[in-house]
Structures are given as C-alpha cells and as structure tokens.
PDB file with SEQRES, HELIX, SHEET and CRYST1 records, atoms N, CA, C and O in Angstrom:
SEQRES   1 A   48  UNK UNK UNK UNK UNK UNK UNK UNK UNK UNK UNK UNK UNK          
SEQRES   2 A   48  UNK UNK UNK UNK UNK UNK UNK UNK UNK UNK UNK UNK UNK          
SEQRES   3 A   48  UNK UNK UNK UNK UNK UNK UNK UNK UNK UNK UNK UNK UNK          
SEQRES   4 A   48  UNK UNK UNK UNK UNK UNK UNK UNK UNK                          
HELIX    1 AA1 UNK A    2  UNK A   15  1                                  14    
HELIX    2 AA2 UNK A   17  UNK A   29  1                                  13    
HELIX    3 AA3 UNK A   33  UNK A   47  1                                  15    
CRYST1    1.000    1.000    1.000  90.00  90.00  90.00 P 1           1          
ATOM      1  N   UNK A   1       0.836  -1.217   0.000  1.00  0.00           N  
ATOM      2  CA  UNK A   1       0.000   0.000   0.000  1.00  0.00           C  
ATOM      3  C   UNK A   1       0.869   1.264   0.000  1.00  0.00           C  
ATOM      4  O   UNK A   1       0.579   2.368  -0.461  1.00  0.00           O  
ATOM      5  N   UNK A   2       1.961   0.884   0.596  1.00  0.00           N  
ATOM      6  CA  UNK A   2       2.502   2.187   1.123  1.00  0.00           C  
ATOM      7  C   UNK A   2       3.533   3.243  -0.386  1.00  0.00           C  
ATOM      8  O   UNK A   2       3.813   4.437  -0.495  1.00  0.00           O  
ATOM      9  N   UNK A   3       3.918   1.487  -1.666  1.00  0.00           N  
ATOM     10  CA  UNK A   3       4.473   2.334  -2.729  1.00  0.00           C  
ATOM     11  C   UNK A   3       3.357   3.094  -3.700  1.00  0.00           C  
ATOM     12  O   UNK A   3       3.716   4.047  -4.393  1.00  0.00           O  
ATOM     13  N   UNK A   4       1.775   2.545  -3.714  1.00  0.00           N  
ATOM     14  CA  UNK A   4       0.746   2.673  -4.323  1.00  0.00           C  
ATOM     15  C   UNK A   4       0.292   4.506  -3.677  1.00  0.00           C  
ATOM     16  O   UNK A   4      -0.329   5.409  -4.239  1.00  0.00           O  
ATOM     17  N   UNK A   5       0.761   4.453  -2.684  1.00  0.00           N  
ATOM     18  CA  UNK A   5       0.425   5.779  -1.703  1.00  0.00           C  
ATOM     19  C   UNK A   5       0.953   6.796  -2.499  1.00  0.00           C  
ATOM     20  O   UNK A   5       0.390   7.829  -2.861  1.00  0.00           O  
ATOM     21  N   UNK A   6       2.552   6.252  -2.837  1.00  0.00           N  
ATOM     22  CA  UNK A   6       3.566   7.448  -2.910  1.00  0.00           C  
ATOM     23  C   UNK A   6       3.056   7.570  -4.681  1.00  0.00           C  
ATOM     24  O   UNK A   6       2.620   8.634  -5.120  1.00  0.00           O  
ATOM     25  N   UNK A   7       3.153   6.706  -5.288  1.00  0.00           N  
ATOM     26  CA  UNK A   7       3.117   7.018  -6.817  1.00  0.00           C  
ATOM     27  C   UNK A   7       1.180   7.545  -7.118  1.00  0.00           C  
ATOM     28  O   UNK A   7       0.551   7.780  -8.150  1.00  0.00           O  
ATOM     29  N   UNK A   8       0.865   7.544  -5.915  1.00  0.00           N  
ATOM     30  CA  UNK A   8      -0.623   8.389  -6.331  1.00  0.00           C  
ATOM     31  C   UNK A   8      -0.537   9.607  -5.786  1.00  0.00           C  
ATOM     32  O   UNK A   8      -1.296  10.451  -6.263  1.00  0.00           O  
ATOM     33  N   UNK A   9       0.415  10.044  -4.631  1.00  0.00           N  
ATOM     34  CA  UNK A   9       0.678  11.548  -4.059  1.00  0.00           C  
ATOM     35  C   UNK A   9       1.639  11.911  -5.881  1.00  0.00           C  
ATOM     36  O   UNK A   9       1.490  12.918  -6.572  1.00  0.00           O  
ATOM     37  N   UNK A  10       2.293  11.038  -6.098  1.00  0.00           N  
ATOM     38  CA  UNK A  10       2.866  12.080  -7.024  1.00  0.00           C  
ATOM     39  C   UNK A  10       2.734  12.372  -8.320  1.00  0.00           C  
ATOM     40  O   UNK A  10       3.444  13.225  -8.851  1.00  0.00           O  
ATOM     41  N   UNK A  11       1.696  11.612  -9.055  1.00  0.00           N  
ATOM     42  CA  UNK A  11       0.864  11.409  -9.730  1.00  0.00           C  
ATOM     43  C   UNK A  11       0.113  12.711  -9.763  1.00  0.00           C  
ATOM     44  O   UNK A  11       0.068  13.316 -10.834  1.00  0.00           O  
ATOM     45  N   UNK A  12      -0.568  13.278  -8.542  1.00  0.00           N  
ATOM     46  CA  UNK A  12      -1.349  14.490  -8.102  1.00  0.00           C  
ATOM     47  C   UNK A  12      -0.528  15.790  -8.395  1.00  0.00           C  
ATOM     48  O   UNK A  12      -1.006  16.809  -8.893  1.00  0.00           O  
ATOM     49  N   UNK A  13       0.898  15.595  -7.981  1.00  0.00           N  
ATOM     50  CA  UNK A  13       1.693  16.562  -7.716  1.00  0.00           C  
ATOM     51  C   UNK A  13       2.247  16.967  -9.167  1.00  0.00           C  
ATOM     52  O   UNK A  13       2.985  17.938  -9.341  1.00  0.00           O  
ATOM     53  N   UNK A  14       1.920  16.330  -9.930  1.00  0.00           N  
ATOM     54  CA  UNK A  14       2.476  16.106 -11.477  1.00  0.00           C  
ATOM     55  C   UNK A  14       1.466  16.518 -12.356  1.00  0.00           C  
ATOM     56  O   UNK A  14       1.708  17.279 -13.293  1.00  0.00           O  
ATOM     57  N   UNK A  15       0.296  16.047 -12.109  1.00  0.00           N  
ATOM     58  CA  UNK A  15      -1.108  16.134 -13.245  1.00  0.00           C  
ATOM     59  C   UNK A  15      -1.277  17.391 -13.167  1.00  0.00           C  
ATOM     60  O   UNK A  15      -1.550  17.589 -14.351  1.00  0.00           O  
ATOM     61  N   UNK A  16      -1.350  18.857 -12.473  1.00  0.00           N  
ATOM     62  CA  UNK A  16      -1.124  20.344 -13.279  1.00  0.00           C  
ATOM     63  C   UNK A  16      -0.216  20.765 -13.948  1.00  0.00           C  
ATOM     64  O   UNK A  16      -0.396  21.625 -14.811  1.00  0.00           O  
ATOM     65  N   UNK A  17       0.791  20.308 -13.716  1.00  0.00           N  
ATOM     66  CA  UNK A  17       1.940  20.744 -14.387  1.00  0.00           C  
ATOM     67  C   UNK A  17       2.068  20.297 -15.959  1.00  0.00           C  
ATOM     68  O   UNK A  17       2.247  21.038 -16.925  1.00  0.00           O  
ATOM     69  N   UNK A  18       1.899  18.609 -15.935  1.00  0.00           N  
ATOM     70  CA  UNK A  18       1.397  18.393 -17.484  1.00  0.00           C  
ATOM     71  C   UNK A  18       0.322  18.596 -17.748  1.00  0.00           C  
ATOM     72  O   UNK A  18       0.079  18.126 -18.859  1.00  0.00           O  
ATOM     73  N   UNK A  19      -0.606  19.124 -17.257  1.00  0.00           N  
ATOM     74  CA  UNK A  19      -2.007  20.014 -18.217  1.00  0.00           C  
ATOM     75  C   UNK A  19      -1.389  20.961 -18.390  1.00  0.00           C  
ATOM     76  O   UNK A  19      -0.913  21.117 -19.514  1.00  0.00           O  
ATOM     77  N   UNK A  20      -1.168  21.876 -17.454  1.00  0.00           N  
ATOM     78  CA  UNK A  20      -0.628  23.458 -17.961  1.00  0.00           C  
ATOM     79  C   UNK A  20       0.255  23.438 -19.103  1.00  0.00           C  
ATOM     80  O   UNK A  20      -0.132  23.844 -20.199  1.00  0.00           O  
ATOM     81  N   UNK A  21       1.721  22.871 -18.862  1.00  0.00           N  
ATOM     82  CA  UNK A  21       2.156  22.232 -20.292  1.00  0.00           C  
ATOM     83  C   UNK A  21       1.169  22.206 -21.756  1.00  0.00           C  
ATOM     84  O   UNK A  21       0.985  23.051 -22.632  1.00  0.00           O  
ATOM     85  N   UNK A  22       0.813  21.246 -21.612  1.00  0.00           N  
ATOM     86  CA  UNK A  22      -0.321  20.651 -22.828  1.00  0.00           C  
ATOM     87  C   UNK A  22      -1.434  21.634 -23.015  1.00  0.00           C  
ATOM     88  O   UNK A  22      -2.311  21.558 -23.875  1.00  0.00           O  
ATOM     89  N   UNK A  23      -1.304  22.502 -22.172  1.00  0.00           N  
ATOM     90  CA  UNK A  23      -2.811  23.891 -22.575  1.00  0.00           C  
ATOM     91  C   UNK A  23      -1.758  24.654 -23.273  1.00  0.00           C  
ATOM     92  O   UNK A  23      -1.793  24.428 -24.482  1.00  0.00           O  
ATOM     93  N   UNK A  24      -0.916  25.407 -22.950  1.00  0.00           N  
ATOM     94  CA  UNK A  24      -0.251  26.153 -23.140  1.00  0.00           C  
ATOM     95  C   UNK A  24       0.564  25.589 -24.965  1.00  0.00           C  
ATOM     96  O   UNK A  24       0.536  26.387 -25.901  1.00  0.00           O  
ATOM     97  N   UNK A  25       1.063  24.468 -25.090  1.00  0.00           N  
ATOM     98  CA  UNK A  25       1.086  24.185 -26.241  1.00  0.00           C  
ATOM     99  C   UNK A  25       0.009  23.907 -27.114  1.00  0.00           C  
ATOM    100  O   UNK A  25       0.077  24.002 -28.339  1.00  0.00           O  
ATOM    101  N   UNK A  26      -1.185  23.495 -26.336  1.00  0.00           N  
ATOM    102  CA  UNK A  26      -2.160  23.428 -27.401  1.00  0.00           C  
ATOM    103  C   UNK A  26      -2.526  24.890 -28.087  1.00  0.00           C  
ATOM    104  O   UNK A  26      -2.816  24.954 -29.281  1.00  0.00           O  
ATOM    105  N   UNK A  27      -2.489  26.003 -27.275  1.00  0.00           N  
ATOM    106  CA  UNK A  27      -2.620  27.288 -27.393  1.00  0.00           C  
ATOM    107  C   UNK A  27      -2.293  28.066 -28.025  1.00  0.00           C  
ATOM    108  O   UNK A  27      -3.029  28.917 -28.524  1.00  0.00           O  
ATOM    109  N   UNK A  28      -0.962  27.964 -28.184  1.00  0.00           N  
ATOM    110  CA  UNK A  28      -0.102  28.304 -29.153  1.00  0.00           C  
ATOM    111  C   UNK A  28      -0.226  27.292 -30.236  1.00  0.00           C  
ATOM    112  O   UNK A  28      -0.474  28.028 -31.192  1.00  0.00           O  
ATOM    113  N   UNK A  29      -0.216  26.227 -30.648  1.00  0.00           N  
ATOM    114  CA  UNK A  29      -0.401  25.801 -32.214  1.00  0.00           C  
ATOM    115  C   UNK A  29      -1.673  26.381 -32.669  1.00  0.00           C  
ATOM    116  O   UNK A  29      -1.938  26.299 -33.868  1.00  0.00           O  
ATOM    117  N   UNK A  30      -2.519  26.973 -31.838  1.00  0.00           N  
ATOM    118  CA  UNK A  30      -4.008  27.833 -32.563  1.00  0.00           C  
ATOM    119  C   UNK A  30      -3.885  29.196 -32.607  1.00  0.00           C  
ATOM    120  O   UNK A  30      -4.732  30.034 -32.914  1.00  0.00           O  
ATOM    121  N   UNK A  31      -2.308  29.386 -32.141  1.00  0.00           N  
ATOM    122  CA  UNK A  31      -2.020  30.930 -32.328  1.00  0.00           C  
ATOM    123  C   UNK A  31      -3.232  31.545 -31.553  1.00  0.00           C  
ATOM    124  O   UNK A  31      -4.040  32.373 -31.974  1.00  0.00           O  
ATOM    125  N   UNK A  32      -3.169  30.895 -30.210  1.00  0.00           N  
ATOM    126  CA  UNK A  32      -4.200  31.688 -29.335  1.00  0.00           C  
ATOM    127  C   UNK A  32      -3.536  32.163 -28.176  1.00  0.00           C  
ATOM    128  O   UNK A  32      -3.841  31.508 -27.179  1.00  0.00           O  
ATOM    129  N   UNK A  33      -2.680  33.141 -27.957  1.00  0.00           N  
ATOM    130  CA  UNK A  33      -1.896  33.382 -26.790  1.00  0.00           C  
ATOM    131  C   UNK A  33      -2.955  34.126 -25.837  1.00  0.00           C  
ATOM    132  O   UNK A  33      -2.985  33.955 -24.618  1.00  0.00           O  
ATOM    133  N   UNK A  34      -3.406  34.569 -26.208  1.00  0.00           N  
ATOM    134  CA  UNK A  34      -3.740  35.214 -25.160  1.00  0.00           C  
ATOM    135  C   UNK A  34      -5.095  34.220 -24.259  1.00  0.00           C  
ATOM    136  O   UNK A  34      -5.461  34.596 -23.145  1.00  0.00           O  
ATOM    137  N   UNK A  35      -5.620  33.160 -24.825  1.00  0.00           N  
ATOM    138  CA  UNK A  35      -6.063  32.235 -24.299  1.00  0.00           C  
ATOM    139  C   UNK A  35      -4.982  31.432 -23.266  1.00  0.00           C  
ATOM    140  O   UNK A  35      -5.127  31.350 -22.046  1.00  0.00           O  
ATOM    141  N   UNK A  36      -4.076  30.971 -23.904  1.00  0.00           N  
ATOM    142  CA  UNK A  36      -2.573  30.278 -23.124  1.00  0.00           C  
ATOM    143  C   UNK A  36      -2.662  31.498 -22.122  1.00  0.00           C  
ATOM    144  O   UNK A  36      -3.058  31.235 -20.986  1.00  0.00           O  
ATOM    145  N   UNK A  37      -2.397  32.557 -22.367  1.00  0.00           N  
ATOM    146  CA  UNK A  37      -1.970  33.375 -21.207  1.00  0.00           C  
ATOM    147  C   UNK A  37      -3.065  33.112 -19.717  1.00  0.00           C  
ATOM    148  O   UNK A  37      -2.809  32.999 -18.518  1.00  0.00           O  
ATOM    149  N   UNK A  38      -4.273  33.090 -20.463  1.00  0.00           N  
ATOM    150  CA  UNK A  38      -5.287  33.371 -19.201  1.00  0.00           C  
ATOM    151  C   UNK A  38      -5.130  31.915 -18.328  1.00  0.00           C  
ATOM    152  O   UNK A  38      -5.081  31.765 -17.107  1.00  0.00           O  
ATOM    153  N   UNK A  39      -5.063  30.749 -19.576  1.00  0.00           N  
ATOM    154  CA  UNK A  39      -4.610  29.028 -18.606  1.00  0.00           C  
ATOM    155  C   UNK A  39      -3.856  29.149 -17.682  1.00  0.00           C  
ATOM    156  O   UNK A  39      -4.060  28.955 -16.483  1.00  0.00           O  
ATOM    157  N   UNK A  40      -2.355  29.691 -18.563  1.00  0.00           N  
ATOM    158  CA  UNK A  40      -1.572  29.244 -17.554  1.00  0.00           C  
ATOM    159  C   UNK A  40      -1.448  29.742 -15.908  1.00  0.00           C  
ATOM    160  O   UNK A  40      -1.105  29.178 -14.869  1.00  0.00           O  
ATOM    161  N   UNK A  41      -2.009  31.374 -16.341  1.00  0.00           N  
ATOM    162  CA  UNK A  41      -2.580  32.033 -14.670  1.00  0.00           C  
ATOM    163  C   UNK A  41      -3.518  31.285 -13.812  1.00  0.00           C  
ATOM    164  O   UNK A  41      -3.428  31.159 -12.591  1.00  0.00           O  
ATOM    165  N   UNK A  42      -4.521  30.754 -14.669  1.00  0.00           N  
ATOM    166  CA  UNK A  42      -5.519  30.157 -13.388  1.00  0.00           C  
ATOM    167  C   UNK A  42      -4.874  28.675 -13.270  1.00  0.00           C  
ATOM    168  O   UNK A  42      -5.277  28.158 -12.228  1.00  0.00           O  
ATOM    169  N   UNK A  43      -4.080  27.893 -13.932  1.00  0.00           N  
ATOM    170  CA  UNK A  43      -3.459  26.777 -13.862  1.00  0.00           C  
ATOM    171  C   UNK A  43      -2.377  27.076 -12.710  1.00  0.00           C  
ATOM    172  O   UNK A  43      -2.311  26.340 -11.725  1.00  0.00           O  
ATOM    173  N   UNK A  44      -1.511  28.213 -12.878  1.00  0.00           N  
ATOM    174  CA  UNK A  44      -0.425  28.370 -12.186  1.00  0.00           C  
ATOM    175  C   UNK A  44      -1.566  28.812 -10.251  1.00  0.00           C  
ATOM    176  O   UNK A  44      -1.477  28.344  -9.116  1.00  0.00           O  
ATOM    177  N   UNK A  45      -2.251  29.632 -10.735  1.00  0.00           N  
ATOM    178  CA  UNK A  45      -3.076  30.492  -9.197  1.00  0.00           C  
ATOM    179  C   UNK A  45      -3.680  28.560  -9.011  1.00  0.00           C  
ATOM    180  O   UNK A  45      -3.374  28.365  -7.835  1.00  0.00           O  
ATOM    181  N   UNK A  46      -4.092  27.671  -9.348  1.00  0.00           N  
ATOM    182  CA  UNK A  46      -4.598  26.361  -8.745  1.00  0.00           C  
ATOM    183  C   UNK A  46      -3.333  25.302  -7.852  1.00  0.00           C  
ATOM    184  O   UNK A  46      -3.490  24.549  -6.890  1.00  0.00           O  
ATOM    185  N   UNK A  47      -1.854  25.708  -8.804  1.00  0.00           N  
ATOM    186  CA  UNK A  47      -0.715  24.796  -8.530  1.00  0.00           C  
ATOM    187  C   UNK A  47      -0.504  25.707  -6.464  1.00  0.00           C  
ATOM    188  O   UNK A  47      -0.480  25.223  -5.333  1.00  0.00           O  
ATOM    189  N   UNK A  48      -0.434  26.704  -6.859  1.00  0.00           N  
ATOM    190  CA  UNK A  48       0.073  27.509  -5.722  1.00  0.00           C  
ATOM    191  C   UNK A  48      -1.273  28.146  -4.772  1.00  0.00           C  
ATOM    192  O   UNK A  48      -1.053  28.843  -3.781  1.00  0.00           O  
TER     193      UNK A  48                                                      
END                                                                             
C-alpha cells in the first residue's frame, strides 16, 4: 500500500503541471496566446 500511496501523491503533484504544459502548447499551435496566457494564470493560481 505504502508504494501505491507514494506514486498516487505524485501522480497528483504532477497532473497540473502536465495540463498546464499541454494547454499552453495546445494554445499556441491555434495561435491563441492570449487564451494560453489566461490558462496558464488560473493553472499556475490552482498549482500555488
């Protein structure tokens, strides 16, 4: 239980960081920055 614990705490600790990633590039291949811009703020204001 206890390695299933750790690779699901970090699993958690990981899954904004590769969305924000993956928004932010999706964003830019639609030449939508200023969409990317607004993600990555409320992505980054959710991480912190």
């Amino acid at each position: 239980m206890r390695i299933a614990d750790l690779w699901y705490r970090a699993t958690q600790a990981l899954a904004p960081r590769v969305a924000l990633s993956f928004f932010i590039e999706l964003t830019v291949r639609q030449k939508s920055l200023r969409q990317a811009e607004y993600l990555k703020s409320k992505i980054s204001n959710y991480i912190s």
